[in-house]
N, C-alpha and C positions, 0 to 999 in steps of 0.2 A: 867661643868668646868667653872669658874671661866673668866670674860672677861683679865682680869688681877690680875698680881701675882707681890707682893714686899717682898724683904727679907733683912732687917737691918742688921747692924754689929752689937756687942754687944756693941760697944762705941755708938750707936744709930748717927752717924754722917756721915753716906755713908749706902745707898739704893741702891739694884740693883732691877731690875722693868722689869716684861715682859705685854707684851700687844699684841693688833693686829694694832698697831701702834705704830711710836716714840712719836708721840705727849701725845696719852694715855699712853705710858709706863712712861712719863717725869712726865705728872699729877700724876699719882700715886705714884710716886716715894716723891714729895714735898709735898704730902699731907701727907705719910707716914712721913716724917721729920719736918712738920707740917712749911713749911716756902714758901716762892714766890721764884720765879725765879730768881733774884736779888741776892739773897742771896745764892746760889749755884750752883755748877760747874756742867755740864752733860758732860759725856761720854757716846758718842754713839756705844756699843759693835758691833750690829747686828741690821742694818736699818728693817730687816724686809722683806717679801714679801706678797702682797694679795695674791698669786697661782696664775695658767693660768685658763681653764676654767672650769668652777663650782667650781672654791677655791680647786682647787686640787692641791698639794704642796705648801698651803703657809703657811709662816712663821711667828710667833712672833715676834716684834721687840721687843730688849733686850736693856736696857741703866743702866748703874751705876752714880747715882747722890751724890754730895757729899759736906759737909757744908762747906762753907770759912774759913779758917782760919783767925783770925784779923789782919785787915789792905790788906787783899788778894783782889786786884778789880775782879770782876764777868765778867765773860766770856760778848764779844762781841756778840750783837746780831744776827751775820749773824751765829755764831758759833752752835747757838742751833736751833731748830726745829723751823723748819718756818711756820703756821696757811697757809694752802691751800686760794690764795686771789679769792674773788668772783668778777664776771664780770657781775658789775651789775653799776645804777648810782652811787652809792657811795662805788666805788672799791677800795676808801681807806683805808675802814673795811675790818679788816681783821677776816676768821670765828675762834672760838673758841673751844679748843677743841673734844671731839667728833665726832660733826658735820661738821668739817672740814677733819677728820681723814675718815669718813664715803664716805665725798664727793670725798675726793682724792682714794679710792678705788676702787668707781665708775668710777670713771673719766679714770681711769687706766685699768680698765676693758671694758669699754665702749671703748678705744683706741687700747686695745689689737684687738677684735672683729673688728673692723673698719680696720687695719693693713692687719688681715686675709682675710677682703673682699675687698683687695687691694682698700682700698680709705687713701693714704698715703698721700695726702696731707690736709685733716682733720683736724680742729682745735677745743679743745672741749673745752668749757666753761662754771664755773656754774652760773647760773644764782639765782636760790635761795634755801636753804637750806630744807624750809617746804613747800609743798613737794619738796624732791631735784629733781631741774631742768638743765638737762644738753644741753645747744644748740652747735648743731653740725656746725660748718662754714666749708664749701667747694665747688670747683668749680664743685664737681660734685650734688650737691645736688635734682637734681631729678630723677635721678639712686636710690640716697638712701630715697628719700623719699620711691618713687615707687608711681602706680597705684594708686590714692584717700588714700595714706598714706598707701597702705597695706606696704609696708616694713619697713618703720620708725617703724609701730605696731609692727610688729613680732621682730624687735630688740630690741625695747623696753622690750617688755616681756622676750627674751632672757636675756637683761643684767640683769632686776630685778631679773630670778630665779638666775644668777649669783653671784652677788652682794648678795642676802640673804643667797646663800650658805656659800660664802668668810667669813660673817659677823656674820654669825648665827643667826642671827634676821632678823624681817620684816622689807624692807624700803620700805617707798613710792619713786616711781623713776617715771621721766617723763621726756621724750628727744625730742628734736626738733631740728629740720634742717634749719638755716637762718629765724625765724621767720615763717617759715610754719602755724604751728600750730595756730598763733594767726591769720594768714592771712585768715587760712581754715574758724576761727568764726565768724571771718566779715561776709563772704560770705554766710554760713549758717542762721546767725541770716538775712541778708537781704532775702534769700531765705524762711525764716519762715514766714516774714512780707509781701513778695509778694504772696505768696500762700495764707495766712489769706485773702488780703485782694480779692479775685479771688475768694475764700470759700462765705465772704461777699455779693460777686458782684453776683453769679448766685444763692446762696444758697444748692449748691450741696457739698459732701465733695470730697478731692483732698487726694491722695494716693502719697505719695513721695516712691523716691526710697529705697534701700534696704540700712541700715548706720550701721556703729560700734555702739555702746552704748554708748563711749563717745559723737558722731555725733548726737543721738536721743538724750543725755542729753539736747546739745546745742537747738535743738529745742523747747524739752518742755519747757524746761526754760525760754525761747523767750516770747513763746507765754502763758505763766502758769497765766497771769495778763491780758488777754488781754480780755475785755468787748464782743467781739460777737463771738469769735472761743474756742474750746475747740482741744483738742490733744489725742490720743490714739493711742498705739503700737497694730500691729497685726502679725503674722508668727512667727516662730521660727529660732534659730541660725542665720544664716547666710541671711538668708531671710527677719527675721525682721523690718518692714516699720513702718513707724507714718504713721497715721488719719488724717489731720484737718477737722474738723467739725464745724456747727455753732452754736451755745453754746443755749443752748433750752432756 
């Protein structure tokens, strides 16, 4: 099936356009009339719905767009589809397309799923589009972190099978809670450098503890350049520990 669907009049001067978005349904409607947004009036039929969870009941959003008549000024801006704004340092870009259509899905989803885990007062934000980064602001944020991020993980993966449901395609999704996530690197990458250099100092190798795969990334990575220590994972699943060793 088709991400979207347009169907001309036969005076080729009004499109009506379905999508998994208004925004997608509007692109494709002007590309179909082959003109910019300026130059045409949108009717928004049917906003649309992403579904509740795993994209279960959502909806196409439907719009009929259609050419100016001369001398007709073009609909006001607030009138037509608004580009999802990112909450980033320069949040006065606004995203484009697609990528904004994808983000507010998510976002939407991610918000559903937080509502249900009574954290209402949640504020979600994207942060950047590749991969889409969504940070969670709230006063309860280490409820939802959880344990060494186990829960921010497991929601994380939840929203992603959601959102690829919703969407039909693969997104890369990645969510964080108040900065969590960049706070955890700090502390990793200084915990790689103190272990290396403990590894250096007796010559013995040091066993860390058990880490997610993104947590052992952070590590090797640290230390992947580093003149006297080498790195190596050992266990399975859950179990799974880095090595540091000292580089033969």
């Amino acid at each position: 099936m088709e991400a979207s669907e347009a169907v001309a009049s036969r005076e080729a001067s009004v499109v009506e356009a379905s999508a998994r978005s208004v925004d997608l349904a509007v692109a494709q409607a002007l590309a179909s009339l082959g003109v910019g947004r300026s130059e045409a009036r949108v009717v928004i039929l049917d906003a649309g719905s992403p579904g509740r969870v795993l994209g279960f009941g959502a909806r196409k959003a439907h719009v009929r767009v259609s050419l100016l008549s001369e001398g007709e000024e073009p609909d006001r801006l607030d009138e037509s589809p608004v580009p999802y704004r990112i909450a980033t340092d320069s949040a006065g870009d606004q995203a484009p397309g697609e990528a904004a259509a994808v983000a507010e899905t998510a976002r939407r989803i991610l918000g559903e799923l937080l509502h249900n885990m009574h954290f209402d007062e949640a504020h979600i934000e994207v942060r950047e589009l590749e991969p889409l980064t969504l940070n969670v602001r709230t006063p309860d944020a280490s409820d939802l972190i959880g344990r060494r991020g186990e829960t921010l993980r497991a929601i994380q993966f939840i929203v992603g099978i959601m959102v690829n449901k919703a969407l039909g395609q693969h997104v890369r999704i990645a969510i964080d809670v108040d900065g969590y996530r960049a706070r955890r690197e700090v502390l990793l990458r200084d915990l790689a450098m103190r272990f290396a250099s403990r590894v250096i100092a007796t010559g013995a190798p040091v066993q860390l503890e058990a880490m997610p795969p993104n947590e052992r990334r952070i590590i090797h990575m640290t230390l992947a350049e580093h003149p006297d220590v080498v790195t190596e994972s050992t266990g399975e699943g859950d179990a799974r520990r880095i090595v540091i060793l000292p580089r033969a």
